[in-house]
Each structure stands twice: as structure tokens, then as C-alpha cells.
N, C-alpha and C positions, 0 to 999 in steps of 0.2 A: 504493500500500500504506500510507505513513505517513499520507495524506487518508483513509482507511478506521479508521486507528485512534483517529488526531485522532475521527472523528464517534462512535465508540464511546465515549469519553472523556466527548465532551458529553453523548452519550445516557443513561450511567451517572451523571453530575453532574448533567443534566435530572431524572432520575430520582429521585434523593435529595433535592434540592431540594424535587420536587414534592410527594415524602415526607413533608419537615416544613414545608410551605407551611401544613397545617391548623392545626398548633401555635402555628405562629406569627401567625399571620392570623386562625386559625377552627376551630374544631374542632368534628366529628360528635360527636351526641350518644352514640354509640356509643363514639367513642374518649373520650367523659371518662367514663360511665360505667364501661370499664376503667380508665383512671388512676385512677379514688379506689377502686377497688375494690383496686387493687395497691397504697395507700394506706392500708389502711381502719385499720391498728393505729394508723397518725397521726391519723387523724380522732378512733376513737375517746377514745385519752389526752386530745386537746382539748375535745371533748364532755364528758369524766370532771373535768376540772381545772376550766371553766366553770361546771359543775354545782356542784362543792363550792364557786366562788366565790359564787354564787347563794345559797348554803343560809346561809353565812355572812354573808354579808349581811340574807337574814332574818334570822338569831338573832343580829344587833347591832342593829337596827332595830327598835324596840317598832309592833308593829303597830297601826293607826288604825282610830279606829270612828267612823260619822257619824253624828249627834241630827239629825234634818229637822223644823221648824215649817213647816206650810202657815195662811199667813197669806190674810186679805183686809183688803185698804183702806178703811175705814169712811166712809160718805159718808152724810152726815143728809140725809135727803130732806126733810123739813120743813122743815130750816134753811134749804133753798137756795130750798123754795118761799117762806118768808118773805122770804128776800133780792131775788128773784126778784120780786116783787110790789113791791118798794122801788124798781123800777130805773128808774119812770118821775120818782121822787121823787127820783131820787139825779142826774135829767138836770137839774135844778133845782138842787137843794141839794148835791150830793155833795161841794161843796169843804168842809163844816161836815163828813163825814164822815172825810173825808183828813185833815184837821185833830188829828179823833181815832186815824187811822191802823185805822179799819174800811173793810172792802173788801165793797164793794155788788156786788160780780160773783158773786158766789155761787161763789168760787173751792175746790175738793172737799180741795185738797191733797194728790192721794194721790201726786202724784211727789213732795211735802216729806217726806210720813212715810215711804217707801217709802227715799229717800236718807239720815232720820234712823236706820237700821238701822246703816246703815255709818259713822256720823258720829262724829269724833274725838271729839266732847262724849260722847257713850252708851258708847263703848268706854273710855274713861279711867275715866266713873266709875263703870260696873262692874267694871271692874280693881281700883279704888280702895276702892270701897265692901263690895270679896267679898274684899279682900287677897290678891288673885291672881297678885300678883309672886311670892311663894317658889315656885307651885305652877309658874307657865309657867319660871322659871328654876331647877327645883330641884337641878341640877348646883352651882348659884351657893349655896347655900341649907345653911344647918346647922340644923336642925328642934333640934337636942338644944340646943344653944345660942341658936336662936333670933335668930342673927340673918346675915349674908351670911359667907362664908369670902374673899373677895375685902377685902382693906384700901385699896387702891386707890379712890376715891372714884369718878375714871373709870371702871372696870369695875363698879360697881353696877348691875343694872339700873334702866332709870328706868320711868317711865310711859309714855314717847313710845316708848321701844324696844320695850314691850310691846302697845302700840298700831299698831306698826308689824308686829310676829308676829301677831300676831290679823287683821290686816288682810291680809297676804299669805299664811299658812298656816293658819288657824286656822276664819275666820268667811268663807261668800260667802253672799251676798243674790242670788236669781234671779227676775225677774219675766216671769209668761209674758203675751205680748202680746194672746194671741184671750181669755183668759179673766181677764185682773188679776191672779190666783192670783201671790202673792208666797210663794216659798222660804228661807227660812235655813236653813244648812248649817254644823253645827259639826265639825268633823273633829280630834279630840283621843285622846291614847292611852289614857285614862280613860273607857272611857263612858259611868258613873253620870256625872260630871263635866261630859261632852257635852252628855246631854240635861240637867242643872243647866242650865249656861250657854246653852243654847239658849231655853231658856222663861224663864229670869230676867232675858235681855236684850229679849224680846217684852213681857213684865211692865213693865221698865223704862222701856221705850220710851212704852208707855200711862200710866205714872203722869208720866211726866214732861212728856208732850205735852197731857196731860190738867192738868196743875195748870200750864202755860205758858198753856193755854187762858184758865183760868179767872182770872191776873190779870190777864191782857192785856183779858178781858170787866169784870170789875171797873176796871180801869180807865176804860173806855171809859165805864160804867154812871155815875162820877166827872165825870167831862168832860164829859159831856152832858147832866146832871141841875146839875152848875153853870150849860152854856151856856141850860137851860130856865129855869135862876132870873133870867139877864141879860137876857132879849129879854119886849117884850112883843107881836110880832105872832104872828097865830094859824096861821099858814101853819108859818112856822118852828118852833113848839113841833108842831106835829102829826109832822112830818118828824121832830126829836128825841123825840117820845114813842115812834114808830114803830120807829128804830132800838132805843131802851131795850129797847122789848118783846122785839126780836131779841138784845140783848145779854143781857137778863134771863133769856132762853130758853137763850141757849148756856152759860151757869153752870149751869143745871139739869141741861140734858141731859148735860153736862161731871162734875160732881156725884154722878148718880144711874147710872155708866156706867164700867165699869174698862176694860173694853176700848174706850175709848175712839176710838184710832185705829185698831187692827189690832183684827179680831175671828179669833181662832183657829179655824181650823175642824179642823187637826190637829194637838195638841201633840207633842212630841218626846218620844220612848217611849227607854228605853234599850236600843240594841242590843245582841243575842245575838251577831253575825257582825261579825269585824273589815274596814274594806271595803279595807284594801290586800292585797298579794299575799301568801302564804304561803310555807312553805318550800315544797311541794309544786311550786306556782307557780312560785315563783324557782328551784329546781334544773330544770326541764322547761326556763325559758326561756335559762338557762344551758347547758344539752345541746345546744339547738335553735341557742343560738348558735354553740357549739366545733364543731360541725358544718359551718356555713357560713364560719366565719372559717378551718373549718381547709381545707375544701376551694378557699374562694378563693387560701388561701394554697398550695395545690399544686396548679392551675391555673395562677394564676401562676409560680410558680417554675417549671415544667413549660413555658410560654410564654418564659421569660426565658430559658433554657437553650438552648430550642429554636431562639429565632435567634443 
């Protein structure tokens, strides 16, 4: 009789056990869909508080607009064909050209200018030259007085700190590989602004690469019209008249050519549409979240209890 009751015992503790073995191990989707349903006023408040955290967050957050430049790498076909024609000149003489620091390989440059988008020298002196410190620090900045609210010498912004925000939040250069097609992406809460600084820095980049060109050619034009004056063999002045011609060539084309390195094929228009999230956006993905954080959170608990 008491081995009959003892096995009743077990069978009733088997029983219950095997009750909460899902909770604790597993659970049908049947049984969670009742638990968040017997739930649901928790979900909801969580969903409702997420949401208003969302919405607040957009309206502290000034929403951002992107300017897009579709650029291409400018590559002189002529020049490389004149270079190109030198190279059997250059298996000869090329140490008179190295001399002058001309390069007989008909080298296109477009990883130099494509890299000079993103280069501390363009981004400093655009900063510099648009006086764009009050504007990227204007928290820092007293427009009425004119000059920073900060008296600390250390907390002024500098150049380098503003070159450092534009470089990691501001400015990204994207080159697509099948097609050359290079991107600048200005992403600023300003748009008129955006697209300012998007085509003023494609601008810059061409006048500066452009007027690099032309003393580096002047140069050259120097140094070789002296070494023509020193030598009297006829080999050698041919070789130096030949590179002239090519040196003489690239001031003109350099000269007569603003887009010099990049030629635009789509400047940066100012956007209508801010491209980060809205309120709209930010309360949904708020909701979407209080939802799931609240329901992990009564699963859990629900699991925790249960063993």
C-alpha cells in the first residue's frame, strides 16, 4: 500500500516537472504566444516609452542631408601618347630625365588625384580659406561677438580637429572599380552648405592640382633648356628638345583646362530630402524595439521563475 502511494507521488512530481520542463528548456510556440499575450499591457507600455524615446531623439538631432559629386579621373590621352613615344628615348637617356624629376612612364595619376580628395593639405585649406571653423563648431562660436565663447586656449577649435570631423563624419570619397566613377559624399545638416562644400572642394582640388602641375612643368621647361644650353652632342639635345615639347605641352593643356584632374560629370545639387531617419522612422523603430526587448524580457523572466 505505502509502494502504491510512494509511485503516485512520483507520478504526480513526474508530472509537474514534465509541466515546466518546456519553460525551462523550450517552449511551444503556442505557449509563448499565450504568455505575451497574458502580457500584452507590458509589452505595450514598453513599445509606448521606446517610441517616445525615439521621437526625442529625432527632435535633439538636427537631421542630415547628402550633396553627391560624380566625378571622373582625367587622363590626357595625348600626353601619354607623347610620353609613350619617348620610352624608347628614355631606355637611353632617362637618367637626364630623373634628374629633372619627369617621369617617362606615362604615369595617369588617377589613384594621386582620386587620394588628393581626402588629403589633409585640401581639407585644411578649404577649412581655412571658407573660414569654416565657426560654422562646423558653432556651439563653440559667438556670431554677435565674433569670436569663440570658450577662453581656454585648449578648447578652441583648431584646424587639425576640424580636419579630423570632416574626415570621419562629414566628407567620404567612393571609387567604383568596373567603371572609375569616383563619388564625394558631403553629409552636413545644412544643405545649401552640403552641396557648397561638395563642388568647392572638386573646384579646389582642380585648381590646385592644376597650378602644382604647371610649376612642377615650368620647372622642368628650366632645367632642360639650361641642360640644352650645356651639351653640345646632337643625340642628347634631341632627347631634351623632345621632353621640352612634352613639358611645353602639359602647361598648355594644364592652362587652357579647369577641370583639370577630375572632370564632373555630376555636380552636387542641393537636397530636398534629409537622408537620416525621421521622427516617423525613429518612433516605428522605437515601438519595434519595446516590443522585442519587452517580450525577451518576459520570456525570460517566465524561464527564470520556471526553474
Amino acid at each position: 500500500m505505502d509502494m502504491t502511494r510512494q509511485t503516485d507521488r512520483d507520478r504526480r512530481h513526474g508530472g509537474e516537472s514534465a509541466g515546466r520542463a518546456p519553460v525551462a528548456e523550450g517552449m511551444t510556440f503556442r505557449e509563448v504566444v499565450r504568455l505575451l499575450w497574458s502580457r500584452l499591457l507590458l509589452l505595450v507600455c514598453c513599445a509606448i516609452v521606446l517610441a517616445i524615446i525615439g521621437v526625442v531623439i529625432a527632435w535633439v538631432t538636427p537631421p542630415k542631408y547628402e550633396a553627391k559629386v560624380l566625378l571622373v579621373p582625367v587622363t590626357n590621352n595625348s600626353q601619354e601618347s607623347q610620353l609613350g613615344g619617348l620610352s624608347s628615348l628614355a631606355s637611353q637617356f632617362g637618367g637626364l630625365a630623373s634628374l629633372a624629376g619627369i617621369n617617362l612612364e606615362g604615369n595617369t595619376k588617377k589613384a594621386e588625384y582620386t587620394a588628393f580628395l581626402e588629403s589633409e593639405t585640401l581639407t585644411q585649406k578649404y577649412i581655412a580659406d571658407n573660414d569654416l571653423l565657426p560654422i562646423l563648431y558653432a556651439k563653440k562660436w559667438d556670431p554677435a561677438a565674433k569670436r569663440w565663447k570658450v577662453t581656454d586656449p585648449k578648447k578652441v577649435p583648431t584646424l587639425w580637429q576640424a580636419n579630423r570631423y570632416f574626415k570621419n563624419s562629414i566628407r567620404t570619397v567612393a571609387t567604383e572599380q568596373k567603371t572609375g566613377l569616383v563619388t564625394m559624399t558631403i553629409s552636413w545638416k545644412n544643405p545649401r552648405q552640403a552641396a557648397e562644400w561638395a563642388n568647392g572642394l572638386v573646384k579646389m582640388a582642380n585648381d590646385y592640382l592644376r597650378d602644382q602641375a604647371i610649376t612642377e612643368s615650368e620647372r622642368n621647361i628650366s632645367y632642360l633648356t639650361g641642360q640644352a644650353a650645356k651639351t653640345d652632342q646632337v643625340g642628347i639635345r634631341e632627347v631634351i628638345y623632345s621632353i621640352l615639347q612634352t613639358e611645353i605641352s602639359k602647361v598648355m593643356l594644364a592652362r587652357g583646362n579647369e577641370q583639370y584632374a577630375f572632370t564632373v560629370v555630376d555636380p552636387a545639387f542641393v537636397p530636398e530630402k534629409p537622408s537620416s531617419l525621421g521622427k516617423k522612422a525613429w518612433a516605428a523603430i522605437g515601438f519595434l524595439g519595446g516590443l522585442l526587448l519587452g517580450a525577451a524580457y518576459v520570456i525570460g523572466r517566465q524561464g527564470f521563475v520556471g526553474t
